[in-house]
N, C-alpha and C positions, 0 to 999 in steps of 0.2 A: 808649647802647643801651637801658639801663633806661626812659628817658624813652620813646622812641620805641614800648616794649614796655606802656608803662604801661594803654594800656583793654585788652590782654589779660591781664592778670595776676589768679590768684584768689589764694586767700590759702596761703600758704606756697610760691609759686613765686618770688617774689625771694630769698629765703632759696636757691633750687634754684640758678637761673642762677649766684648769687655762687656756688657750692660748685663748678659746673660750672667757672665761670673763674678761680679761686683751683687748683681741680684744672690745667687745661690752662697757667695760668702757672707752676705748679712744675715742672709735668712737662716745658714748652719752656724752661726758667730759664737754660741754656746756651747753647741756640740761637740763631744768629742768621739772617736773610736776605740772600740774595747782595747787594741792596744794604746791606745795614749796620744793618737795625736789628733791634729785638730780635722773634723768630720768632712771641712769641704776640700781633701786630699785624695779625697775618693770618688767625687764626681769626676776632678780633675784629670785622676789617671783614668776614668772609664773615658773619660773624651780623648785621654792622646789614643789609646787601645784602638776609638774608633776612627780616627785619624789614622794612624801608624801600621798599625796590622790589618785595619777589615779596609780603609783606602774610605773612609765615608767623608761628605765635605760638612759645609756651615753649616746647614739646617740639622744634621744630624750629632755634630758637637753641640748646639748651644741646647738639644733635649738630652744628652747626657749632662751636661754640666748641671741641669736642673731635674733631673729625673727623682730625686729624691724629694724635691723640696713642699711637693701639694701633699706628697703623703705624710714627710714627717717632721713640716713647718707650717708656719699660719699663713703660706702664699695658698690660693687658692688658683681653680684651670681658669676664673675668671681673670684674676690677675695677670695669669701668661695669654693669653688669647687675649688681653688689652695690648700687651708690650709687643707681643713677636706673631701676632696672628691665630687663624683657626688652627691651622697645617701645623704645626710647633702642637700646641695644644692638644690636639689629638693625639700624637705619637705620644707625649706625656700623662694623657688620660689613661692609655694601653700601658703603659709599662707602671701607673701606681695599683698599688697591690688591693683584691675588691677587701674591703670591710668585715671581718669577720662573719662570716657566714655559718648558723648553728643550725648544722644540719648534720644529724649523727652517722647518714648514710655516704656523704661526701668525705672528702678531705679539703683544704683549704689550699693543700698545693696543687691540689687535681684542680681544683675552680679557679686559681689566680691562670695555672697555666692554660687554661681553656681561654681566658681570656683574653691573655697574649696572643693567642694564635687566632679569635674573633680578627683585631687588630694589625694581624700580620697579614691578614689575605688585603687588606685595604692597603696595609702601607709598611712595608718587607723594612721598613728600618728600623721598627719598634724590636724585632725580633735582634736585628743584629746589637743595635743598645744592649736590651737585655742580656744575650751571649757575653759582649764586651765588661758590664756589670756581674756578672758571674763568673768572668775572669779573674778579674781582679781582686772579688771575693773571696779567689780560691787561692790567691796567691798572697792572701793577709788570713788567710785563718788559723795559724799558730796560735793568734793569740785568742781564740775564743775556747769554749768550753769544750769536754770530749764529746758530751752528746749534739752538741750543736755541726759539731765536725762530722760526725757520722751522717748526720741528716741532710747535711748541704754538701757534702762528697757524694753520697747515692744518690740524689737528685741530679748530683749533675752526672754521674757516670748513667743513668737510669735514660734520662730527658736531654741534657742539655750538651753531653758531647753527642749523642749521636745526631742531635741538630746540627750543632754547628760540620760535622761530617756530611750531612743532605745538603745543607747550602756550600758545600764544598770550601771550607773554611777549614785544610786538613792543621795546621801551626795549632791554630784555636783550639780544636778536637784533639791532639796527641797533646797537647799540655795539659785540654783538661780529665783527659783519662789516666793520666800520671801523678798530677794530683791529688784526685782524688783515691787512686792506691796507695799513694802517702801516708794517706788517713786511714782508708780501709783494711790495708795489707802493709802495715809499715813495716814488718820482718821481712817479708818476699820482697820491698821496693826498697828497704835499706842492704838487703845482701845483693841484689842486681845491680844497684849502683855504686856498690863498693868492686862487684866484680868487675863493672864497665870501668873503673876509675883505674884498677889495677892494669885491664888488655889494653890501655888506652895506648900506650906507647907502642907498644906490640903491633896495633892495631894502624896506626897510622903509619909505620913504617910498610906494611903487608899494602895498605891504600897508595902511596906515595909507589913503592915498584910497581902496580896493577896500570897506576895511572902513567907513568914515563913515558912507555910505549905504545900505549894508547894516543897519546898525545901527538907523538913525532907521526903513525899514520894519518889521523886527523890531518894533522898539516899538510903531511905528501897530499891528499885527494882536494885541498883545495877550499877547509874549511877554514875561515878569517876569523870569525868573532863565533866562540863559544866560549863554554866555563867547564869544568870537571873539575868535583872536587866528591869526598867520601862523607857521609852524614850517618853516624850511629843511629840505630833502629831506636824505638821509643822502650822506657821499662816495660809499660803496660804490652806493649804486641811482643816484648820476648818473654814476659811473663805468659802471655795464651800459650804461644808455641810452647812452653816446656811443658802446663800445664794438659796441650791438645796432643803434641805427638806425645808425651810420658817423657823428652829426653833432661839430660841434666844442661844445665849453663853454658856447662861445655861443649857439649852437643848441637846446642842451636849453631846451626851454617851461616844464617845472614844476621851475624849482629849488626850490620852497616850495609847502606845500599850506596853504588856509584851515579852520582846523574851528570846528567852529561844536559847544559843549556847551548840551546844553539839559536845564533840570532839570525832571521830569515824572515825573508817577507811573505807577507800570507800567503799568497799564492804558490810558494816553493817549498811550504812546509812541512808537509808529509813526504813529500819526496827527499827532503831533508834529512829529518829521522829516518826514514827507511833504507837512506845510504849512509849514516853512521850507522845502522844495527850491520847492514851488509861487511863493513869493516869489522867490528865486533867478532860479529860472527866467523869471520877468515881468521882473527887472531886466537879465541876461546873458543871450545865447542859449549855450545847451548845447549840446556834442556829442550826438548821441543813444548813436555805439557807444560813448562812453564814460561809459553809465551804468552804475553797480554796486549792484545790489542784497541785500546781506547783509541786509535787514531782513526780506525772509520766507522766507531760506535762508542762514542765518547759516553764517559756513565751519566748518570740522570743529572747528577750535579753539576755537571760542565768538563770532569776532568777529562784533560787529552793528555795522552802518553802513550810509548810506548815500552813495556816492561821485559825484559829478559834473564834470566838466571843461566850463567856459565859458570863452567869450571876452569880454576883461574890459577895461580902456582897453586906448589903444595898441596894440591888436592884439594881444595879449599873452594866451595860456590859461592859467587859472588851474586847481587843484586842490582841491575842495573836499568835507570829508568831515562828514558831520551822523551825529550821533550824542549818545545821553544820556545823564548821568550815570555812569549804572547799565553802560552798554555803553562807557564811557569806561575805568569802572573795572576791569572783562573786559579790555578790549584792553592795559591796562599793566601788570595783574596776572596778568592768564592765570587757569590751574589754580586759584590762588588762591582770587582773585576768587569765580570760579564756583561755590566749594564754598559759599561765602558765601550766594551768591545760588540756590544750586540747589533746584529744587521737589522736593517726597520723592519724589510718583508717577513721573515721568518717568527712562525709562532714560539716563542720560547717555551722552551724546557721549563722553566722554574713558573712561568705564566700558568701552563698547564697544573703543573703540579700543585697550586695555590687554586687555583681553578676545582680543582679534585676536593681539596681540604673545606672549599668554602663549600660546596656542592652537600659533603659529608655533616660540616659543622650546622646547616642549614635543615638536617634530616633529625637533627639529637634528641632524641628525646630520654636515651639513657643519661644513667650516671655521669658525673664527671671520670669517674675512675674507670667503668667502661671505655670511655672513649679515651680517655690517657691511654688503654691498655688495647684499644683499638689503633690509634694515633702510632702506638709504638710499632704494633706488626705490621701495618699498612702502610704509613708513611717515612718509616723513618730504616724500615728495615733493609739491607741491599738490595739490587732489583735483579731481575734475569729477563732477559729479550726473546719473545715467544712470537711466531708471522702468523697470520691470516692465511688462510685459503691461495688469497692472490698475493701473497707475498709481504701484505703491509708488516712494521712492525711494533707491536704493543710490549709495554713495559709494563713489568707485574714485580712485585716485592718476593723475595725468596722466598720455597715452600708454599707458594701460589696452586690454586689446585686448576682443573679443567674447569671447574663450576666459578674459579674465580676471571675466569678467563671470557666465560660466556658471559658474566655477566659486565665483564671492561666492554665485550662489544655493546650491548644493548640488557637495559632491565627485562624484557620482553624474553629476549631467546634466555636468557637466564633461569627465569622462571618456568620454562617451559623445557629446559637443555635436561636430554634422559642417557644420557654420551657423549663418548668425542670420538675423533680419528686424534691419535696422536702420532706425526711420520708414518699415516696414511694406516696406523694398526687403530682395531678397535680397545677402546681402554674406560672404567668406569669413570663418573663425575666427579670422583676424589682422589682421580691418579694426578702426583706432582710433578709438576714442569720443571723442565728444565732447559736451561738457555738454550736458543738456538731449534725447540721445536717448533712444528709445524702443526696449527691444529683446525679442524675443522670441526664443528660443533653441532650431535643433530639431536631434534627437537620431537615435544609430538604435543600435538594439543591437549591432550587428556592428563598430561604431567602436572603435578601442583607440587610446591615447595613445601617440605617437611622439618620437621625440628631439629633432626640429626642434623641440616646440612649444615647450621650454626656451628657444627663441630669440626668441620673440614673449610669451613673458606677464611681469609686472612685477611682479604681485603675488606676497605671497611664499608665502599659500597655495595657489595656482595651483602656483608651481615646487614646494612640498613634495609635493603632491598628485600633481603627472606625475611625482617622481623614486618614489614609492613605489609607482603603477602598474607606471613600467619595471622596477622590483626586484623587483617581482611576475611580471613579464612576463619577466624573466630569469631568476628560481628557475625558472618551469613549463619552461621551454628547459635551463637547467642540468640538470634531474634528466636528461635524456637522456643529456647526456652523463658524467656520472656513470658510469650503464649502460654506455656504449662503455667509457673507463677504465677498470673493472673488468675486463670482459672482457680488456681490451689485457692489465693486469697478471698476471692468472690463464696468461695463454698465457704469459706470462716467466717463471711460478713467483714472481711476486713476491705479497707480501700487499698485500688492498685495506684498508689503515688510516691512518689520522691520519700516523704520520710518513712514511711512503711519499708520499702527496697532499701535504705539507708541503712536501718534498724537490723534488716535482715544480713544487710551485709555485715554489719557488726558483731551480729552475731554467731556466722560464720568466721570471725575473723576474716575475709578477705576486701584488697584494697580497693576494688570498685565496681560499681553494677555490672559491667559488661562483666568479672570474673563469674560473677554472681549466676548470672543468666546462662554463660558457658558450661556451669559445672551441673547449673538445674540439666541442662540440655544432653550432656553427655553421663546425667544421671551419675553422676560424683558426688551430689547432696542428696542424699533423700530428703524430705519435706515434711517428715514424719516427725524430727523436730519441734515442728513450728508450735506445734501443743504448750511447750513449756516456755513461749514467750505469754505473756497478758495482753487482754484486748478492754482496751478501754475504750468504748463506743466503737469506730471502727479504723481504733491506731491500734498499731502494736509495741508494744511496750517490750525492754528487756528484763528479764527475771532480775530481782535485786541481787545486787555480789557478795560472797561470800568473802568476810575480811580478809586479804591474804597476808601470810605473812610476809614481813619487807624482805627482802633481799640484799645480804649483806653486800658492801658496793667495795670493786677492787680497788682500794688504793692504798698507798704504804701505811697512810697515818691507821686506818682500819687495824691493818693487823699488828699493832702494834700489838693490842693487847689478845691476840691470841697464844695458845702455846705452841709454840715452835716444836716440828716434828724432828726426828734426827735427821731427816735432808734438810728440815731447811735451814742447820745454822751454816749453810758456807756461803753466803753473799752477803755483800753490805752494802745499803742502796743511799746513792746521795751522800751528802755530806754526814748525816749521822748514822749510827750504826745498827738502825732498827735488823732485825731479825727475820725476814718473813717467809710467808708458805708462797714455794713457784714451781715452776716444773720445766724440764729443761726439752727442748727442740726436740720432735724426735728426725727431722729434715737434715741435725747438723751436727746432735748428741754432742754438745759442749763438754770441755772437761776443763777442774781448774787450772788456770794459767794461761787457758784459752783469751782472745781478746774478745770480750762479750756486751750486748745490751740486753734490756728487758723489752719484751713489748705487752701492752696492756693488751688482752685478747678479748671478745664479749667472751661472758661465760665462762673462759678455763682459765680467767685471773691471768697473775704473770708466767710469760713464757720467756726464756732466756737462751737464745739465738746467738752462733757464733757470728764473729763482724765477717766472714769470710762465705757465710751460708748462702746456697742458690738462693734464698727467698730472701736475703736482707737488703737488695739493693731496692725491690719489689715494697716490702715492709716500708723500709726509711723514706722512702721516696713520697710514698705515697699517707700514711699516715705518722709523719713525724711528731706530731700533736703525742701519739701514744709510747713512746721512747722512754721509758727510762733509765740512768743513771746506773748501768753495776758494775761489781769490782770483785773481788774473789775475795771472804777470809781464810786467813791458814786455818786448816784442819785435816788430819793425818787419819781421823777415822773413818771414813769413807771412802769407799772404793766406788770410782765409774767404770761406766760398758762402753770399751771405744776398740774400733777395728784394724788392723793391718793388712796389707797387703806385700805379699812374698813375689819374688819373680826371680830365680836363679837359673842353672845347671843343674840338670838333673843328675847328682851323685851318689854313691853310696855312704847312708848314715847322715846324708845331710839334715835329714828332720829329725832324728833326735838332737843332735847337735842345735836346732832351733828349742827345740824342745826343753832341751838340759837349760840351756843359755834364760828361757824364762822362767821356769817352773824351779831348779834349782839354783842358777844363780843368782838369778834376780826376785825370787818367792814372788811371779806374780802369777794369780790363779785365772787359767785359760779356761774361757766359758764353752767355747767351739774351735773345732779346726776341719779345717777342709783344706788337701792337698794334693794335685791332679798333676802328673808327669804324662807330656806327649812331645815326641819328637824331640826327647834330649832337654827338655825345659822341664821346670817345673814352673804353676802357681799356687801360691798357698794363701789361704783367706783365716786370718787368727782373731776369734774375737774373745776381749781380756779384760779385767780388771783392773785401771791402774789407780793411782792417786790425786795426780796431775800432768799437767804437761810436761814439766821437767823430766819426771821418771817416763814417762814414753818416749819424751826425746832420746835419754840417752839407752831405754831399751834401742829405737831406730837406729844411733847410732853402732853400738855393740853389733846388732843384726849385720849392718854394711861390712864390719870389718870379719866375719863370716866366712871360708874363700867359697868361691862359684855364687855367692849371693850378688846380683844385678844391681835389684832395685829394691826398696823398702819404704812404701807409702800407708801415712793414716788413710783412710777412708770413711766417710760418713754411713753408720752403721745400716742405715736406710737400703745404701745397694747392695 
């Protein structure tokens, strides 16, 4: 690690780091890690991670090398702010995890990660630690539990790869989205990687022709020092593609993209690239819509590149990304990088956007999970370039509306914004942008912001900005009814004070006076109630409760001793083999042999969610506290409701022939079918009975081998 650290080192900072890691191995000297080895192995690799890959110097390894130690040894932040100062101390305050916080309405990962990001607008290396820390995590958790896996896989594919993707850290971001499909989707990431292991040779020989003649032009025009070499796509981005366009394995075009580094001095840089794509372009013909130009609109995170897809032998599209040195070193470093290379005048990109988050983090008054789930569409999601009137250009997160737009310019015209001109046509306040429009925003003073518009804008100062209008627009309607209350109580001889409104509020159920006064005012409560509270002199009292009966409470040990209906003996929760009552997803209709968890829901008890469900990365991420342990028992008695999808030729006889193929030869009973031929296709939608996964797998299979059958996918019974 010192090696690695050595052209940043001035003088008396090796003398630092040994102190720092001489500290952090006494203070872990017990410890070990779930797999077995000794615990200070793991600061160790988070410090070269942030040395080696993210480029961080001294101060940012000696609070890795200790990041662990206040939260789960007896060093305390007094102890490091005596050795290594405040600045050390602080980025270690930020990265130990808060205190168990028992709040039924939070989650503890929504509140640790809210806190990280308090600490990241002050000081951007708390964040990259942690990244480097969640690395490392991801690349030792073999040896932890299954359900521990699930929950720190979707956390980081949920949060922390698409972080380290914003701070343009892409190495970071494709290993940790791989990973944790590891864990998530280990049938789809162990067949992808078996097929990339298989084309590997194939594949390098198809790169190695592509490149020869590539090469020998390069030279004719004059180019001295670049690199070209072919770099496989990641599982996780050929797993989307198969899953987004429908193709098979074989199908996807770009399993590999060619970059081409070229070394140039700033000033010659773009004209650089722009005359190896000219070259390119004379020897393959390009796609046109698949040109990308970061070069004179580099994305929010700093990358520069310029991207191109041609057609290359064999019919075959290839991937190809130009870019220099200098924009190489941005792209695998990120935040880094950029501090490296940053001009003084210029307002940074990453400045701003840190600027935004504190602006937002400083407005919270929701939820932690709100704002995780704000944080997520707002900050973290791609962006698109929309101009002003006069040209300027503002960045907005994908699926931005024109009301989120009004309100990037100013809170004011937001609140007041009743249109737009978008490319100079008129278009309502929830038509979505898209790169490269032109808008112009108009207003009227009589306009007030409404509840719906919560439902169309993305960004998160847009939603802080409409929630603080309506709370404005509900005190002016509150104090009304204030007024009526008062009076109401005066006629009872009760007093208009604090515990009286308390009372009342309680006895409405709702959370606080202003709801109180709001609902008197828009006459939501009638007051005709109030009879059947007591008035003792001139308090009001609540009527005594009626004993309720307890409610039985969801957890395993509970139902032990219930009797198990006929669903529920097919899961076995935990290490032992209790029996219980659950109810399966209807988002993702599990079936056995599925890869499954339980999640404790309020109220509908256990629900058992497949690991592959749109909502489980959402679920784990976010409340992994409620996770439980399941497994499938064998049982043959039970039949599940699970769906297929058909995509063939449209031939004669081909649906009975599906038909025959499950009803007869496989005896399994079809609940529906629906089968539509146009233009020579057919699709058919089957929804069936089966056992488990096996037997549907090899109905799937059977189906394929079929002739004129395409394609044959399960589907979640839901669409």
């Amino acid at each position: 690690m010192l090696r690695a650290l050595k052209s940043k080192l001035k003088k008396g900072d090796k003398e630092l780091v040994r102190v720092a890691f001489e500290m952090a191995a006494e203070a872990h000297k017990s410890m070990r890690r779930k797999s077995g080895e000794p615990y200070i192995l793991h600061p160790l690799a988070v410090a070269q991670i942030c040395v080696e890959e993210i480029g961080l110097g001294v101060r940012s390894t000696i609070c890795a090398l200790l990041h662990d130690t206040v939260e789960d040894t007896d060093i305390t932040l007094e102890d490091v702010e005596r050795e290594f100062g405040s600045e050390i101390a602080r980025i270690i305050d930020g990265l130990t995890k808060i205190a168990n916080v028992v709040d039924t309405n939070t989650s503890q990962q929504a509140e640790n990660f809210k806190k990280i990001l308090l600490t990241l607008t002050d000081d951007p290396r708390v964040i990259l630690i942690k990244l480097a820390d969640r690395l490392h995590n991801m690349r030792t958790l073999d040896s932890m539990k299954q359900e521990k896996q699930l929950k720190i896989a979707s956390e980081t594919i949920y949060v922390y790869a698409p972080l380290a993707h914003r701070l343009g850290l892409y190495n970071i971001k494709t290993e940790m989205e791989d990973l944790s499909m590891k864990y998530l989707e280990s049938d789809t990431y162990r067949e992808i990687a078996r097929k990339l292991a298989e084309t590997k040779r194939e594949r390098s020989r198809y790169i190695n022709e592509f490149i020869k003649p590539l090469k020998e032009r390069l030279d004719k025009a004059g180019f001295a020092n670049y690199e070209v070499y072919g770099r496989p796509k990641s599982i996780h981005s050929i797993s989307n593609k198969i899953k987004k366009k429908g193709v098979t394995f074989e199908e996807v075009y770009d399993l590999f993209a060619i970059r081409i580094i070229i070394d140039a001095p700033h000033e010659r840089e773009k004209e650089d690239c722009w005359k190896a794509y000219s070259i390119i372009a004379d020897m393959y013909t390009p796609s046109p819509e698949r040109l990308r130009d970061w070069l004179s609109n580099p994305k929010s995170n700093g990358y520069e590149a310029l991207h191109t897809t041609v057609m290359g032998p064999q019919g075959k599209w290839v991937e190809i990304q130009i870019r220099t040195k200098r924009m190489n070193e941005i792209a695998e470093k990120g935040l880094a990088a950029h501090w490296k290379y940053k001009e003084g005048s210029e307002e940074d990109r990453f400045d701003k956007w840190f600027h935004n988050i504190r602006e937002v983090l400083n407005n919270q008054e929701s939820s932690s999970l709100d704002f995780l789930h704000d944080f997520k569409t707002s900050f973290l999601a791609e962006e698109i370039y929309v101009y002003t009137p006069k040209g300027d250009v503002k960045m907005l997160p994908v699926s931005a509306t024109a009301l989120d737009f009004a309100f990037s310019v100013h809170s004011d015209i937001g609140t007041r914004c009743i249109g737009a001109k978008v490319n100079h046509k008129l278009v309502p306040i929830s038509h979505k942008l898209r790169s490269g429009d032109q808008l112009e925003i108009i207003t009227s003073n009589k306009q007030k912001p409404s509840e719906d518009w919560l439902n169309f804008v993305v960004t998160a100062k847009a939603k802080s900005r409409i929630k603080d209008a309506l709370k404005e627009e509900k005190r002016k309607v509150a104090d009304d009814g204030k007024y009526v209350l008062q009076r109401k109580l005066e006629q009872l001889g009760a007093a208009f004070d604090v515990h009286n409104v308390e009372v009342l509020a309680q006895f409405y159920k709702l959370p606080s006076h202003l709801d109180l006064f709001f609902k008197v005012a828009t006459k939501t409560i009638e007051l005709k109630e109030i009879k059947e509270l007591t008035l003792t002199g001139d308090r009001l009292e609540l009527p005594k409760p009626v004993k309720p009966v307890a409610e039985p409470k969801h957890d395993p040990e509970h139902h032990k001793h219930q009797t198990p209906s006929k669903d529920s003996e097919l899961i076995i929760f935990g290490e032992s083999s209790d029996k219980i009552v659950y109810a399966l997803a209807n988002c993702c209709k599990p079936i056995p042999g599925d890869d499954v968890f339980g999640f404790v829901s309020t109220g509908k008890g256990l629900i058992i969610h497949r690991n592959t469900c749109p909502n489980a990365a959402r679920l784990l991420a976010n409340f992994g506290h409620r996770i439980v342990k399941t497994k499938w028992a064998k049982n043959k008695e039970i039949a599940f409701l699970t769906g297929i999808e058909i995509v063939g030729v449209d031939d004669v006889g081909i649906v009975s022939k599906i038909t025959n193929l499950i009803s007869a030869e496989m005896k399994l009973n079809i609940s529906a079918i629906t089968i539509e031929a146009k233009e020579g296709l057919f699709h058919g939608n089957i929804r069936l009975f089966v056992y488990d996964k096996e037997e549907l797998n090899e109905l799937v299979s059977r189906l394929m081998k079929l002739p004129g059958i395409h394609k044959v996918d399960r589907y979640d019974t839901e669409h």
